[in-house]
C-alpha positions as a printed NumPy array, in Angstrom:
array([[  -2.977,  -88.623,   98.997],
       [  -1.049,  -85.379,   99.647],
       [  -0.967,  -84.296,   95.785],
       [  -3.237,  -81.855,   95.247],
       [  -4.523,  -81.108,   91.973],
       [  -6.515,  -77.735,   90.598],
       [  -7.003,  -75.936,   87.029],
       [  -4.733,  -72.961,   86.772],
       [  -7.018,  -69.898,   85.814],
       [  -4.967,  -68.18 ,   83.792],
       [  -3.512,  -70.871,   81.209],
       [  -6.433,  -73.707,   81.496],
       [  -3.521,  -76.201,   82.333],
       [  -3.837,  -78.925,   85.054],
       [  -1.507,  -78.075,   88.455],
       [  -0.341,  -80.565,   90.773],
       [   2.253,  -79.941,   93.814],
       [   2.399,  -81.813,   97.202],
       [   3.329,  -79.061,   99.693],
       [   3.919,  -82.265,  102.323],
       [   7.18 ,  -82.716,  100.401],
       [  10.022,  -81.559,  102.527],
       [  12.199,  -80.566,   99.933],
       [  10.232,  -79.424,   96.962],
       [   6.759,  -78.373,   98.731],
       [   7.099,  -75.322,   96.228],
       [   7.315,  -77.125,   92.928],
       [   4.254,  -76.74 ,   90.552],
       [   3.82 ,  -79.826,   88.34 ],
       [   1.47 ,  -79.533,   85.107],
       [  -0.453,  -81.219,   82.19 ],
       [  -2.008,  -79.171,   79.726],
       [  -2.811,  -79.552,   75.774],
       [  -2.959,  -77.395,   73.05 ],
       [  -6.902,  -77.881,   72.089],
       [  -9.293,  -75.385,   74.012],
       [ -12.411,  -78.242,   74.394],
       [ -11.151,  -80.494,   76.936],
       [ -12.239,  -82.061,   80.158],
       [  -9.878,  -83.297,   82.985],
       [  -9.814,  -85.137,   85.937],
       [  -7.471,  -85.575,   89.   ],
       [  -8.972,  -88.595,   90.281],
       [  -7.31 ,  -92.007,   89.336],
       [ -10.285,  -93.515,   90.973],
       [ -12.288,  -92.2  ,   88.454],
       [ -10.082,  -92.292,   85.419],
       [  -9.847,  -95.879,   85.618],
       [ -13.214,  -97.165,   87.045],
       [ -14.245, -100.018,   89.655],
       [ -12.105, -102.831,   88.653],
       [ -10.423, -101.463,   85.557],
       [  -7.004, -101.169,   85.182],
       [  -4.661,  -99.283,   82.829],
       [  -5.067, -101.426,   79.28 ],
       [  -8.587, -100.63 ,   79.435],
       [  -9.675,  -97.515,   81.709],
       [ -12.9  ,  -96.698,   82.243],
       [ -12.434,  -92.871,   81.505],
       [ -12.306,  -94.101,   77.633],
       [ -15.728,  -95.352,   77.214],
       [ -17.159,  -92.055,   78.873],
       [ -17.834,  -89.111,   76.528],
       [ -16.263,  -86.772,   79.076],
       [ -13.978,  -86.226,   82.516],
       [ -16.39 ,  -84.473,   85.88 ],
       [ -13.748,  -82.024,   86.376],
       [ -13.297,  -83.627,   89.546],
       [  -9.96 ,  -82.079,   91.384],
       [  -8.414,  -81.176,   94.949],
       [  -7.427,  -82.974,   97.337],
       [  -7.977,  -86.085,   99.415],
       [  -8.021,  -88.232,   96.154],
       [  -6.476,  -91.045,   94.563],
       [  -4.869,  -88.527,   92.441],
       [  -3.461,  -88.427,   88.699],
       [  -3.808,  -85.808,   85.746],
       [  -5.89 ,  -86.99 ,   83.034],
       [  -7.285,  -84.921,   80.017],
       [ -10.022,  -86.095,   77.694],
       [  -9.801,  -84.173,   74.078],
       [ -12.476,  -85.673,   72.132],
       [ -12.811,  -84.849,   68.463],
       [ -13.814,  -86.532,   64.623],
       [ -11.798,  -87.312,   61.723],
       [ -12.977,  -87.504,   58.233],
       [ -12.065,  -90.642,   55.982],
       [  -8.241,  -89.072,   55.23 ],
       [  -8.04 ,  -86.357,   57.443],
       [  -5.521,  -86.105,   59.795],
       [  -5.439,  -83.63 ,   63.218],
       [  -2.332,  -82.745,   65.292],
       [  -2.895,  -82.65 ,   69.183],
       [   0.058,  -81.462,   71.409],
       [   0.267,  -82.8  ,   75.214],
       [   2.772,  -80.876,   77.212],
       [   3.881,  -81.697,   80.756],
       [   6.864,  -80.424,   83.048],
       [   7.293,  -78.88 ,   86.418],
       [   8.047,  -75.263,   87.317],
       [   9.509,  -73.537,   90.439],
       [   6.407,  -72.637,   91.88 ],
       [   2.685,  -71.686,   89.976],
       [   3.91 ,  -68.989,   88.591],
       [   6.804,  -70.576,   86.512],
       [   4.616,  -73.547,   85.767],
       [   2.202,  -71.069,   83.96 ],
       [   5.569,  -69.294,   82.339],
       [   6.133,  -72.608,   81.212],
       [   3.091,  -73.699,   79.899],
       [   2.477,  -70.074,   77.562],
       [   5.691,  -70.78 ,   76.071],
       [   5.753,  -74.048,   74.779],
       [   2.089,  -73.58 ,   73.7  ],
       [   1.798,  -74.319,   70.3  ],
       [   3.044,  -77.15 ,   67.378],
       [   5.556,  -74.657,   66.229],
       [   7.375,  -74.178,   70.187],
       [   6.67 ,  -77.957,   71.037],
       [   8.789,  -79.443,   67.506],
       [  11.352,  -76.972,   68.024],
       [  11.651,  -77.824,   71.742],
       [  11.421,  -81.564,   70.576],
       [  14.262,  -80.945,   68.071],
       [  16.502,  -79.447,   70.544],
       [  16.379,  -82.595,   72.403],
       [  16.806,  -85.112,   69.41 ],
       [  20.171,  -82.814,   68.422],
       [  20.87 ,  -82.896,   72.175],
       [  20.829,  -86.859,   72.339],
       [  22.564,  -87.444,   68.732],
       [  25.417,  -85.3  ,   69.778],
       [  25.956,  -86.737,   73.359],
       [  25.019,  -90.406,   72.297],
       [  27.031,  -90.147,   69.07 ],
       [  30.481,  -89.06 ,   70.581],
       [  31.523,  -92.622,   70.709],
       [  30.796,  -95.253,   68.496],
       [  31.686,  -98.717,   68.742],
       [  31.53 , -101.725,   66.412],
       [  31.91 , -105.134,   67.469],
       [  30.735, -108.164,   65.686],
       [  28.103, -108.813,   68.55 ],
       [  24.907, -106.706,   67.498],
       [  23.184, -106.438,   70.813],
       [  26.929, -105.521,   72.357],
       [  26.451, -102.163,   69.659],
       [  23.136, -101.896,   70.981],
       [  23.922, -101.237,   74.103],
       [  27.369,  -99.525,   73.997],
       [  26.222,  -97.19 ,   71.037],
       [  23.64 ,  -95.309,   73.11 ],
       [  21.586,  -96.889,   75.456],
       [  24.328,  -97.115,   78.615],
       [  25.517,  -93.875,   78.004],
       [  22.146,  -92.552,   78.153],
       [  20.642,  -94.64 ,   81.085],
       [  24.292,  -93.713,   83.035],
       [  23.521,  -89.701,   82.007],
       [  19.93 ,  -89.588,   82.43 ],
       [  19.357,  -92.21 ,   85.264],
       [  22.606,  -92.274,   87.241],
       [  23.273,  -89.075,   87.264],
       [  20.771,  -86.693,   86.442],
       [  17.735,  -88.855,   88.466],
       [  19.866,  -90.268,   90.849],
       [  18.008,  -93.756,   90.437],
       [  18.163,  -97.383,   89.63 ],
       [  17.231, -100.954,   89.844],
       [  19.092, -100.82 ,   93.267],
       [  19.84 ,  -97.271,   94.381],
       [  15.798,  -95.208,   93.705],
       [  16.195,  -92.875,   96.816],
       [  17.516,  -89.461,   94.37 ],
       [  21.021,  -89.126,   96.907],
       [  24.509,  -89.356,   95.08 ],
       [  26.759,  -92.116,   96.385],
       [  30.455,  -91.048,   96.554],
       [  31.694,  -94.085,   95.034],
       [  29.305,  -95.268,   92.824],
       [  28.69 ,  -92.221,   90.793],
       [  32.26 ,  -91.527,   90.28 ],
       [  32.173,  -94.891,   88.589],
       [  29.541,  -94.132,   86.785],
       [  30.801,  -90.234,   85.292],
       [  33.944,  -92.128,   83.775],
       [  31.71 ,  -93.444,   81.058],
       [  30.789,  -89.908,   80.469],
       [  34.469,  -88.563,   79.734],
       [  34.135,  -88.259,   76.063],
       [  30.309,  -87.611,   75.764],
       [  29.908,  -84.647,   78.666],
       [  33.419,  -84.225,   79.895],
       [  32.154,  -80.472,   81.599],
       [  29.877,  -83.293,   83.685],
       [  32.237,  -85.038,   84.636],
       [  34.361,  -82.492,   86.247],
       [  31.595,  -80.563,   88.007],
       [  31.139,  -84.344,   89.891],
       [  34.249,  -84.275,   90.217],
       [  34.565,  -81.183,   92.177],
       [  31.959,  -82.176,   94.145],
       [  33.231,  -85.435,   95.453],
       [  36.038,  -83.657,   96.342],
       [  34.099,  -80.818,   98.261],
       [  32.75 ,  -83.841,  100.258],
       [  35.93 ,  -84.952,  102.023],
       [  36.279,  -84.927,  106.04 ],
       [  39.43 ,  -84.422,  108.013],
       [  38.91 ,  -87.332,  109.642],
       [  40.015,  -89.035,  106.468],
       [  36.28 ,  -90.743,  105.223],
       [  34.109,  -89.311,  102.845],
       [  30.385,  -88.286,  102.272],
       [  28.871,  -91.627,  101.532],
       [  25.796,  -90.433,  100.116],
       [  23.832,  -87.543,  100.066],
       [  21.159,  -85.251,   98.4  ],
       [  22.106,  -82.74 ,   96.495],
       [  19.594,  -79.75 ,   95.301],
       [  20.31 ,  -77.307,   92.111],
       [  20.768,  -74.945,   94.443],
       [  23.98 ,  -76.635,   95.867],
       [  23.553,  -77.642,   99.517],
       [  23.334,  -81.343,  100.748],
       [  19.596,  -81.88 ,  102.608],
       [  20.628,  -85.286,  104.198],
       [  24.376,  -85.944,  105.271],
       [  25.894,  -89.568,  105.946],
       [  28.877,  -89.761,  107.305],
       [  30.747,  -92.72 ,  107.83 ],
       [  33.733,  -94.77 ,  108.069],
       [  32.863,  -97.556,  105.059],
       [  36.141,  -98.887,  103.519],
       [  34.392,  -99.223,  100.545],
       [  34.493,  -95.177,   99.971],
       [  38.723,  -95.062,  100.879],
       [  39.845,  -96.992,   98.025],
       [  41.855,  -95.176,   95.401],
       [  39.805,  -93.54 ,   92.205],
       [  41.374,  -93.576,   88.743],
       [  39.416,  -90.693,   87.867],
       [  40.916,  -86.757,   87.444],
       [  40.225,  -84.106,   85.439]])
């Protein structure tokens, strides 16, 4: 309920930001779409209709969105592009959506990546980004599903969701844990080694004189820890095979 949702003037894109978030009150979240007749709505309420649910919202048997934005609403960012194709014919519709600093680099954002040209190149970028990282190691076993997994998908859920997101089926709460995530950059060694060391250097940055570490905390871009724990857990004290 404290999202609040409006139509930037200048680019036609959908805004959301929630300025009751202590850290990131600032940050200027958007949707927007390449074709010029749309209609949008911020209201989930709406969107999905009394009783409906997500495999079947209401908002796609309606010829249109009310425009319906601000705050005090069950809110979401929806955008209805309606349009006809001919037996054959085929139409290409970009969605964008990101987060800037504040409204002004949201709009930055949005003019630049307008455009199929800007979006597949941007889209490129991160397919070459993902081969290269993913691809650094490669494994064959005679187990398939053991390839699967160790050809890919655990180095990306340990980049993207362990480190990067800070999240997981049992830690969702965005702080790094001293211990865990050191763990968790040694399966990064050969795919993002400059990673590694810059957690590295931070760990060690979070050492007391008392002898105990920084158990967890949240870390911004901008370098400073928001929330502190410090404590005395053994579990933190125990020697890390991991140097750089």
């Amino acid at each position: 309920m404290h999202v609040i949702t409006e139509m930037d003037p200048a680019s036609g894109a959908l805004f959301a930001r929630n300025p009751y978030n202590t850290e990131f009150a600032g940050r200027v979240a958007f949707f927007d779409v390449d074709d010029g007749v749309r209609t949008v709505s911020g209201d989930r309420t709406e969107f999905l209709g009394r009783n409906g649910t997500l495999r079947a919202p209401a908002a796609m048997m309606q010829s249109r969105l009310s425009g319906s934005l601000g705050a005090a609403l069950d809110p979401c960012a929806a955008i209805q592009v309606p349009f006809d194709l001919a037996g054959g014919q085929e139409r290409e519709i970009v969605f964008r959506i990101g987060m800037g600093r504040d409204a002004a680099d949201a709009g930055h954002l949005v003019h630049r990546f307008r455009g199929s040209i800007e979006a597949r190149a941007a889209l490129e970028a991160v397919w070459q980004y993902w081969k290269h990282t993913l691809g650094a190691v490669h494994v064959q076993t005679p187990d398939p599903s053991v390839n699967v997994l160790a050809n890919g998908w655990l180095v990306y859920q340990t980049l993207a969701c362990r480190l990067w997101a800070r999240s997981g089926y049992y830690q969702s709460g965005g702080a790094f844990g001293f211990r865990d995530q050191l763990q968790d950059v040694m399966a990064l060694i050969h795919a993002e080694p400059r990673l590694v060391r810059e957690h590295l250097l931070l760990c060690a940055g979070r050492q007391f004189r008392e002898g105990d570490v920084q158990h967890c905390g949240i870390r911004h871009r901008a370098g400073a820890c928001a929330h502190v724990v410090q404590t005395t857990f053994s579990g933190c004290h125990w020697p890390r095979p991991a140097t750089f």
